[in-house]
C-alpha positions in Angstrom: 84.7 157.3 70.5 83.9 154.6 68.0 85.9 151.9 66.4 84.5 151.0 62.7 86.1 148.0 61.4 87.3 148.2 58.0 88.2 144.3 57.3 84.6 141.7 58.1 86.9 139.0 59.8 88.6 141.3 62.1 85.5 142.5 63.3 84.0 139.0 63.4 87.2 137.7 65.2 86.8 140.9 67.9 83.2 140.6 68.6 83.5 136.7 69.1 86.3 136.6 71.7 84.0 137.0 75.0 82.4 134.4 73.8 85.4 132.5 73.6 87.1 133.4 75.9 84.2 132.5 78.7 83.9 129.0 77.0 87.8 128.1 77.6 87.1 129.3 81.6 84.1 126.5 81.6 84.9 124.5 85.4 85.1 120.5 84.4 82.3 118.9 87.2 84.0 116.5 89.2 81.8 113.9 87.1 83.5 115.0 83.7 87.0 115.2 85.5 86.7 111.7 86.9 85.2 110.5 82.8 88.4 112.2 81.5 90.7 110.6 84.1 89.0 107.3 82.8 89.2 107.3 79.2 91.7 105.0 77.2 95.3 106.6 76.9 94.8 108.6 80.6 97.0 107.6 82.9 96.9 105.2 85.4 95.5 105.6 88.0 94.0 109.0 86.7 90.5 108.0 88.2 92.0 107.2 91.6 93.8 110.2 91.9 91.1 112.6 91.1 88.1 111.0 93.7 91.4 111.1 96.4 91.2 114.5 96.0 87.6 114.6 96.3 87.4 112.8 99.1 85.9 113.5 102.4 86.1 112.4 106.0 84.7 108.8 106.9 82.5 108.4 109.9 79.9 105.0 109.7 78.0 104.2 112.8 75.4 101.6 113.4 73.1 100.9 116.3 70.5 98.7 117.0 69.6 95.6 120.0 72.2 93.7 118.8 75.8 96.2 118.5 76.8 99.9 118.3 79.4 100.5 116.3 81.0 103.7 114.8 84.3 104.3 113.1 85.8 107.9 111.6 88.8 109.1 110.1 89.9 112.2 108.8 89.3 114.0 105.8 93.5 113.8 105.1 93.3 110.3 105.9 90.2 110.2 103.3 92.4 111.4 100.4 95.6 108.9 100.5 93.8 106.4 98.4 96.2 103.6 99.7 95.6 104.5 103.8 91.6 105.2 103.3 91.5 101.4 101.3 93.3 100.0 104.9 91.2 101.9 107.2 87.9 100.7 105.4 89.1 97.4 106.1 90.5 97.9 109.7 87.0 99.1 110.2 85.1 96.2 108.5 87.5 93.6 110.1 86.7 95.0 113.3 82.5 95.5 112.7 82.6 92.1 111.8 84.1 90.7 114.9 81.7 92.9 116.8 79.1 91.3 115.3 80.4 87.7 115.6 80.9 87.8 118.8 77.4 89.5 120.2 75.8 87.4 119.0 77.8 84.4 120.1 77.1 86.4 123.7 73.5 87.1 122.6 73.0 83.5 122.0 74.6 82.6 125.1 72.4 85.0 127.1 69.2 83.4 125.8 69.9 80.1 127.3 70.9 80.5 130.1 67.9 83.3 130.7 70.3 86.2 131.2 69.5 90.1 129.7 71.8 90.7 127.0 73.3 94.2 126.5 74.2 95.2 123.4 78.3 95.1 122.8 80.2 98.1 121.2 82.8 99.1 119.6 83.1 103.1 119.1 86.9 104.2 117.3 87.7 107.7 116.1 90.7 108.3 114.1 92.7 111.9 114.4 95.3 113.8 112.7 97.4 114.6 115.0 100.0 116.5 112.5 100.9 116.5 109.1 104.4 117.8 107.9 105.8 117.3 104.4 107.0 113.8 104.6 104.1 112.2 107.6 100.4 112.1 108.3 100.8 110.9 111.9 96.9 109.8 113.1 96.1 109.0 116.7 92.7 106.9 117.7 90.8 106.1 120.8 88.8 103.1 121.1 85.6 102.6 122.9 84.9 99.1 123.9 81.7 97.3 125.6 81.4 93.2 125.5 79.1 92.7 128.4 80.8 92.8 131.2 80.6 95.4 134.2 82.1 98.0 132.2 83.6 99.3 129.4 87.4 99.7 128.4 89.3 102.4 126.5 92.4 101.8 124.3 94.4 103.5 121.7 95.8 102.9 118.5 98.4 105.0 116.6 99.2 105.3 112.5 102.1 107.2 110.7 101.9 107.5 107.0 104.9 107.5 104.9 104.4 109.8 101.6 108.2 109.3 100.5 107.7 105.6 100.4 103.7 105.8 100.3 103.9 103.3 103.5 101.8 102.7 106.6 104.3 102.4 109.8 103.6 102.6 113.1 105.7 105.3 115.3 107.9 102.5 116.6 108.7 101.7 113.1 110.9 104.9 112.8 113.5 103.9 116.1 116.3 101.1 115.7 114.8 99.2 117.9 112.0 98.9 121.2 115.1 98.5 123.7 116.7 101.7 121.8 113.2 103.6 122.2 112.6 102.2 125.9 116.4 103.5 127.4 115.7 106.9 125.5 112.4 107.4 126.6 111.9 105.6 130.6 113.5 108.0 132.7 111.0 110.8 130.8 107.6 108.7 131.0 108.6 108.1 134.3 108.8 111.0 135.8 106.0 112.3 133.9 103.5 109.4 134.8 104.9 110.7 138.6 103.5 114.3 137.9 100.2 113.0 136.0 99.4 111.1 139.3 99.9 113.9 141.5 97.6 116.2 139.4 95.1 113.6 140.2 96.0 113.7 143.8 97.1 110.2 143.4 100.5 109.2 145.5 102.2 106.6 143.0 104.0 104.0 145.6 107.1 102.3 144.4 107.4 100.1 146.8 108.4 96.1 145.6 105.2 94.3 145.6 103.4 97.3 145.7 100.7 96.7 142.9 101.3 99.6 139.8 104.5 100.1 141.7 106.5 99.6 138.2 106.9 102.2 135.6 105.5 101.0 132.4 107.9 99.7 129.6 107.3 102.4 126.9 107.8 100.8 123.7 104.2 98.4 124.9 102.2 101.6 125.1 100.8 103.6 122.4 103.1 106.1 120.7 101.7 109.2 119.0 103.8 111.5 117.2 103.2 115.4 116.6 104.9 118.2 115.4 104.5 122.4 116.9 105.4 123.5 113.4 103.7 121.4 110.7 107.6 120.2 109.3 109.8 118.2 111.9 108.4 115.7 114.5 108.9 117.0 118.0 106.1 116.1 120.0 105.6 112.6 121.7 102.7 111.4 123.6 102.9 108.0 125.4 99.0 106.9 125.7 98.0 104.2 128.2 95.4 102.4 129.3 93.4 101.8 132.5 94.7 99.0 134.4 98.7 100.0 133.1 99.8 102.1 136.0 96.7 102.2 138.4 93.2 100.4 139.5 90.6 100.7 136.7 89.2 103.8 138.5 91.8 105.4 137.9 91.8 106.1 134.4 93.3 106.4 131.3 96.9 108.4 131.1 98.2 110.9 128.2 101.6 111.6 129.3 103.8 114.3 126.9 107.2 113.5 126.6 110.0 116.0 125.5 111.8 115.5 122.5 115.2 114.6 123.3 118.5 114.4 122.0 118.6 110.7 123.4 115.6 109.9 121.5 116.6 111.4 117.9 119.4 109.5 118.5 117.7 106.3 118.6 115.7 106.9 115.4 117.2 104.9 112.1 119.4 107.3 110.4 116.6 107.9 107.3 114.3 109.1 109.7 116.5 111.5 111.8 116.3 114.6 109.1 112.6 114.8 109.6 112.7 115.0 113.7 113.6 118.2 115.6 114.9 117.8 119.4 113.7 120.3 122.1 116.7 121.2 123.5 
């Protein structure tokens, strides 16, 4: 069947519209969104907020006679403008010191006619979770500085997006004391398990060296959640050295979520944990 068009505009209007129509679908290019995000009258922060959401996952590394050094975070770290500005700075604080102090060592090395090794500094930053209100980031650290060997630590990060603040897990409890009586017994009987699984008897004898259990607010905290909404997951990190001889190893030991716990948390915070009962 066909349609004959009796008034000229009608028809002109009708035959035009694909053509319209495909023009209003055009896709701005992130370059044109970030120009219109830019221009006077736009609001603030327009720019920011649309290379945030453009943003990808960090990871600089460097290597050559002097350092190697290598730094990463997450692409949901990357698009927090506020948290990837702090971790571009953690990183170039901590490059710098590298650098200062190899080749102090370097230096050092020449005179007194002594091989240098290059010194290191290797960090990668995780998500562990992210629920509506946290980003909660875990990190292990790599470190050489010329000695016989090499050490491992930990680092831990929660960001806030209710108050758009960086904290630290420890932040989120009353106190250290309040976080240490909820959370010994538990670390300690799960460092006791660890070490078996290793086939390592932990001795608590007095004067027995590693004899003491740890104190668990001075260990690194890391926060997590089974469901992507409330925080019930706690890992206790720690170091060689802690708990046993350097041969021994580093320890991640999972803590359950308890009521005690929860209970220690400041009373803004307790809405967003969930205790394993």
């Amino acid at each position: 069947m066909t349609t004959t068009f009796r008034h000229p505009i009608a028809a002109l209007l009708l035959t035009s519209l694909p053509l319209m129509t495909a023009c209003s679908e055009k896709t701005q290019t992130p370059a044109e969104k970030a120009a219109a995000a830019a221009v006077p009258g736009a609001p603030p922060g327009g720019a920011d907020d649309v290379a945030a959401r453009q943003a990808t996952a960090s990871n600089v590394r460097e290597a050559n006679d002097l350092v190697e050094f290598s730094y990463s975070y997450p692409v949901e770290a990357a698009r927090i403008p506020a948290l990837a500005k702090w971790l571009d700075n953690d990183r170039a604080v901590k490059r710098d010191a590298l650098v200062a102090e190899a080749r102090r060592d370097r230096a050092a090395a020449e005179k007194e006619g002594f091989p240098y090794h290059a010194h290191s500094h290797l960090q990668s930053w995780k998500r562990i979770t992210s629920t509506p209100r946290f980003l909660s980031l875990s990190s292990e650290i790599g470190t050489y500085m010329g000695g016989a060997h090499g050490m491992q630590g930990f680092d831990t990060l929660i960001w806030d997006r209710n108050h758009a603040t960086r904290l630290k897990p420890l932040d989120l409890f009353t106190s250290p004391a309040a976080f240490d009586n909820a959370a010994k017994d538990d670390l300690c009987a799960g460092i006791e398990r660890a070490k078996a699984a290793r086939g390592v008897t932990w001795s608590r004898e007095p004067g027995t060296p590693f004899a003491d259990c740890p104190v668990p607010s001075a260990q690194t905290i890391w926060l997590g959640s089974s469901d992507g909404r409330y925080l019930d997951r706690l890992t206790i990190a720690i170091g060689p050295y802690e708990i046993g001889p350097y041969a021994e190893g580093s320890y991640k030991i999972n803590l359950p979520m308890s009521a005690a716990l929860v209970n220690a948390l400041k009373p803004e915070y307790q809405r967003d944990f969930l205790p394993i009962n």
